[in-house]
Rosetta silent file (secondary structure, phi, psi, omega in degrees, C-alpha in Angstrom):
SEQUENCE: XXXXXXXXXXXXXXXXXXXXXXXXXXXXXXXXXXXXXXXXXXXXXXXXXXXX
SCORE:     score description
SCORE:     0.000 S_00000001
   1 L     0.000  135.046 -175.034    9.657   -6.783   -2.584 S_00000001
   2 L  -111.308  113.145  177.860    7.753   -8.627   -5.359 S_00000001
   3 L   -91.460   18.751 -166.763    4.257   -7.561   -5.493 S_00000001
   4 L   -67.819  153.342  161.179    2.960   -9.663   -8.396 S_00000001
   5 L  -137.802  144.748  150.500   -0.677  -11.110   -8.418 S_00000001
   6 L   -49.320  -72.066  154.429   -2.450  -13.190  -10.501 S_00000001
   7 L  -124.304  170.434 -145.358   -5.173  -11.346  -10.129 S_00000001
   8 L   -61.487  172.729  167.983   -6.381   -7.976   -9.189 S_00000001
   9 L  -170.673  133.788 -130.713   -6.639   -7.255   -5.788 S_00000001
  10 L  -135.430  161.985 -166.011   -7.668   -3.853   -4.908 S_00000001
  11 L    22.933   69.317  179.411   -6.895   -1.804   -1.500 S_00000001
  12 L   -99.907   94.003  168.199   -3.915   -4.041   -0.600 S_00000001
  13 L   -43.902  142.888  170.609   -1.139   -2.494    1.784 S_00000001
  14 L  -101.365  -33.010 -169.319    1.982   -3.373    0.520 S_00000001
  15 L  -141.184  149.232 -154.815    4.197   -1.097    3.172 S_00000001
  16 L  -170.640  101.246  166.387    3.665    0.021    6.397 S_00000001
  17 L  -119.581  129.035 -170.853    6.033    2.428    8.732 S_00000001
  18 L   -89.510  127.106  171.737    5.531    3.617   12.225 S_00000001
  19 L   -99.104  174.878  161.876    8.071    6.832   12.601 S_00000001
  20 L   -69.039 -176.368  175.831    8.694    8.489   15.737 S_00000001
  21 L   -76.650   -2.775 -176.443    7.131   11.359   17.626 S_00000001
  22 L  -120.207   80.706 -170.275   10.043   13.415   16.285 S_00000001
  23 L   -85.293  140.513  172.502    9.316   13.352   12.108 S_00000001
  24 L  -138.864 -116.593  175.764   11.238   15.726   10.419 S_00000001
  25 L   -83.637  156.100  176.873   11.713   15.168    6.414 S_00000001
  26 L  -150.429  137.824  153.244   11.404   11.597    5.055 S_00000001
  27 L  -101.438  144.345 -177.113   11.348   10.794    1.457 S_00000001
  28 L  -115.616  162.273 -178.029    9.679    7.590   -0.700 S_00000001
  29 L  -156.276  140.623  151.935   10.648    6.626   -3.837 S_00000001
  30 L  -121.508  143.798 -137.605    9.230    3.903   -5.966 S_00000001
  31 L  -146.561  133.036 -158.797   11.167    1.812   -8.533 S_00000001
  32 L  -124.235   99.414 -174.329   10.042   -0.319  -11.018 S_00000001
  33 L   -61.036  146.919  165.309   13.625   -2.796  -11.118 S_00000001
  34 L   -79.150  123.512  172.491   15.104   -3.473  -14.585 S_00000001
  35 L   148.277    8.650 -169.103   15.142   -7.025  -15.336 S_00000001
  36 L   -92.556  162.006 -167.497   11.262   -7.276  -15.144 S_00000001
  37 L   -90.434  161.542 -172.307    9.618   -8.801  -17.746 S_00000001
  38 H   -47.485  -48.119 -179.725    7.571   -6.748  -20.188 S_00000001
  39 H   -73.095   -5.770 -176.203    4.355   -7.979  -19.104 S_00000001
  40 H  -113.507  -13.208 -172.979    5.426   -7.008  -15.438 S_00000001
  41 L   -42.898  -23.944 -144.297    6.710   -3.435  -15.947 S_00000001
  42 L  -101.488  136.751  171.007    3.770   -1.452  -15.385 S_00000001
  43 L  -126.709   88.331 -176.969    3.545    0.148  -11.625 S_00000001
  44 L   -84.889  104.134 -140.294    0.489    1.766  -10.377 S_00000001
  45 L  -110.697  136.199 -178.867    0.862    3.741   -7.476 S_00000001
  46 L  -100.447  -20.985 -174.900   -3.225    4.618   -6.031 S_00000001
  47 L  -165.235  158.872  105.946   -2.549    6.392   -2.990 S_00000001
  48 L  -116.180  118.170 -153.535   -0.308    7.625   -0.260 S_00000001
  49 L   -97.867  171.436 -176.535   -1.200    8.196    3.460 S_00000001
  50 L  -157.140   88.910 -168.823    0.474    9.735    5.623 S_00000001
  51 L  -102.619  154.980  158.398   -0.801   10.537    9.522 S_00000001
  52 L  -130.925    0.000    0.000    0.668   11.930   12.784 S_00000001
């Protein structure tokens, strides 16, 4: 998924998963792909929620 902006844009969801009623471990992983350009590199991660 290519999240680039022009400009800032501030409390944006990017991702959004409903799990079932029977959650047992789940892991996330964010990846900043190699081929991005220098100026695009940078990955800021502000929050994650997580409800049941």
């Amino acid at each position: 998924m290519d999240s680039y902006a022009a400009k800032t844009a501030y409390r944006q969801v990017v991702f959004t998963r409903t799990l079932g009623t029977t959650v047992t471990a789940h892991q996330v992983q964010l990846r900043v792909l190699s081929g991005s350009t220098s100026a695009r590199s940078t990955v800021t991660l502000d929050a994650v929620m997580v409800t049941r």
